[in-house]
Each structure stands twice: as structure tokens, then as C-alpha cells.
C-alpha positions in Angstrom: -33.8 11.2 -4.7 -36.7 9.4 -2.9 -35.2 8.2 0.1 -36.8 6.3 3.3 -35.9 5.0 6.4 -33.8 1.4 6.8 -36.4 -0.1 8.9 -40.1 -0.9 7.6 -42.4 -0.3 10.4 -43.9 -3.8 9.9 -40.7 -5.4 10.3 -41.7 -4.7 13.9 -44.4 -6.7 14.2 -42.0 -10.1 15.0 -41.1 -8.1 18.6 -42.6 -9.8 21.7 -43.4 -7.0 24.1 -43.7 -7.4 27.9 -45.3 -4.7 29.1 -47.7 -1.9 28.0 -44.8 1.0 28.3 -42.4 -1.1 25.7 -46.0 -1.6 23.5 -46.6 1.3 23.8 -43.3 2.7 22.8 -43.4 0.1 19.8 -46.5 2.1 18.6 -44.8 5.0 18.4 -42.4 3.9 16.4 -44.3 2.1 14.2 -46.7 5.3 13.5 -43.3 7.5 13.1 -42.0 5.0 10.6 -45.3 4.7 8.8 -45.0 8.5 8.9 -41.5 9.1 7.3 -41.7 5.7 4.5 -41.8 7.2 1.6 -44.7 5.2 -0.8 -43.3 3.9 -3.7 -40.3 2.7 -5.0 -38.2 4.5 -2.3 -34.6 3.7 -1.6 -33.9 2.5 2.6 -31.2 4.7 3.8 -28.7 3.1 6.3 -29.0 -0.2 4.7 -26.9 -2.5 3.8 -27.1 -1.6 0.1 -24.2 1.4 0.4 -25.0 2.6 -2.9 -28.6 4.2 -1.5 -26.5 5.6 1.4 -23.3 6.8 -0.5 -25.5 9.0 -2.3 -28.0 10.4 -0.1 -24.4 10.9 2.2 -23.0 12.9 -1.6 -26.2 14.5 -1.9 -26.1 16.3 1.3 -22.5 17.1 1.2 -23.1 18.8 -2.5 -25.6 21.0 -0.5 -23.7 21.6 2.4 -21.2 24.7 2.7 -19.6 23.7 6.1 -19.0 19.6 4.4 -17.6 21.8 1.2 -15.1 23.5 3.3 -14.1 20.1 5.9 -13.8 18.7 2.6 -11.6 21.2 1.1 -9.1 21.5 4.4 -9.1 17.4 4.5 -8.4 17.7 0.3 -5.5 20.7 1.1 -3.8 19.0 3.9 -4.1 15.5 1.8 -2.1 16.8 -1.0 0.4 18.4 1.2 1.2 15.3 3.3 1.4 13.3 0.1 4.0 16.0 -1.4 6.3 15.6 1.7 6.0 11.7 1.4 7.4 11.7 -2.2 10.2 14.1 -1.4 11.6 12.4 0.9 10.8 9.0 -1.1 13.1 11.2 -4.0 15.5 12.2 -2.1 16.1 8.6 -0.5 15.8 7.3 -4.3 18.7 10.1 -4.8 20.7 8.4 -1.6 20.7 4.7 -2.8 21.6 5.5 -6.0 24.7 7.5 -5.0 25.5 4.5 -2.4 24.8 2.0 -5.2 27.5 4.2 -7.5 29.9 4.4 -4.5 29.9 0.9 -3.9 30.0 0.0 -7.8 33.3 1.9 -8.3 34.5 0.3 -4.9 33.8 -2.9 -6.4 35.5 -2.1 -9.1 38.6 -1.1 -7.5 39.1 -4.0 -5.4 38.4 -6.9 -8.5 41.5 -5.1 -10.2 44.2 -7.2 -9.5 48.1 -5.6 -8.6 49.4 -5.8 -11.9 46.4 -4.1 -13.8 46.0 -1.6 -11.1 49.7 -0.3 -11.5 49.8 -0.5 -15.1 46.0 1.4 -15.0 47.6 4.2 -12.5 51.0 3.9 -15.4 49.1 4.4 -18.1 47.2 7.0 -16.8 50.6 9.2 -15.8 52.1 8.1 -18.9 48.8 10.3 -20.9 48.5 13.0 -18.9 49.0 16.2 -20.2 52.1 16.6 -17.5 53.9 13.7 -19.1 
């Protein structure tokens, strides 16, 4: 793309300057951003429009071996800490819903009053194959 600096070197015109150092300084500046505008319709880099940035930032990286390879190690180790996370979100899914089945048939038990849990347990020897 055709990309320019953030600051137009005639934005610097509204500086008031003390001394001939800082003027001449200013100068500088001014000539180096004169220098590295691009004419035209050129998009300001390190502006507050992040869509100009954001891809001047992609188009570098797409060019860039050593950003390929950070970017595959960050990807790598990414996916890995994201496959330990949902194990152990499975495996405490797996935990709850044993304790939630433990304390079900707990439940269970204790609402059974005397009479039905005798004549439950008699029933229960009266059908098995022993009987």
C-alpha cells in the first residue's frame, strides 16, 4: 500500500519555538516529514485510524520470516494451553456429574421412609435368584 507518516509536517507550524537550536531542530523535522509524505491519497500510519496500521503491521509480518515463525511458536503454544484448559474443564465436568449422581441416589435413599425401605430390601431378596 501507499503508506505515510502520522504527522503532516505542517501540523508543525502551531509550535512556538524559543530558541534557534529547538527551530532549528523543527526544520529538520519538517524537511524529513516533507521527505517521507507520500503525495497523494496516502494512508498515515500510527494514526488513530487502526485500520491503516493493522495492515501496514499484516503487511510486514506476511513478508517477515522471523514474525512467521514468533507467530507460529505463539500459535503452537496457544493451542496447547487451550487443550490443557479443556481437559481439565472435562474432567471437572466428569467429577460434578459423578457427585451430582452420588448425591441423587443419596437423596434417594434417605426420602424412603422405614416401611418402603424394608419392604424395597424384601422384595428384592424375595426375587433374587437365591430365593
Amino acid at each position: 500500500g501507499n503508506y505515510s507518516v502520522g504527522l503532516r509536517y505542517d501540523d508543525l507550524k502551531h509550535l512556538v519555538l524559543d530558541n534557534m537550536t529547538a527551530i532549528h531542530t523543527l526544520h529538520h523535522i519538517a524537511a524529513y516529514l516533507c521527505a517521507h509524505s507520500a503525495a497523494g491519497p496516502a494512508q498515515a500510519l500510527f494514526s488513530t485510524n487502526w485500520n491503516t496500521t493493522g495492515q501496514f503491521a499484516d503487511q510486514v509480518a506476511s513478508q517477515s520470516d522471523h514474525l512467521k515463525e514468533i507467530w507460529k511458536q505463539e500459535k503452537s503454544e496457544a493451542d496447547r494451553r487451550q487443550k490443557v484448559h479443556y481437559n481439565l474443564v472435562r474432567k471437572k465436568q466428569r467429577q460434578r456429574a459423578h457427585a451430582r449422581d452420588k448425591v441423587r441416589a443419596r437423596k434417594r435413599k434417605l426420602s424412603k421412609t422405614p416401611e418402603t425401605y424394608y419392604s424395597d430390601k424384601y422384595n428384592r431378596w424375595l426375587t433374587s435368584p437365591e430365593w
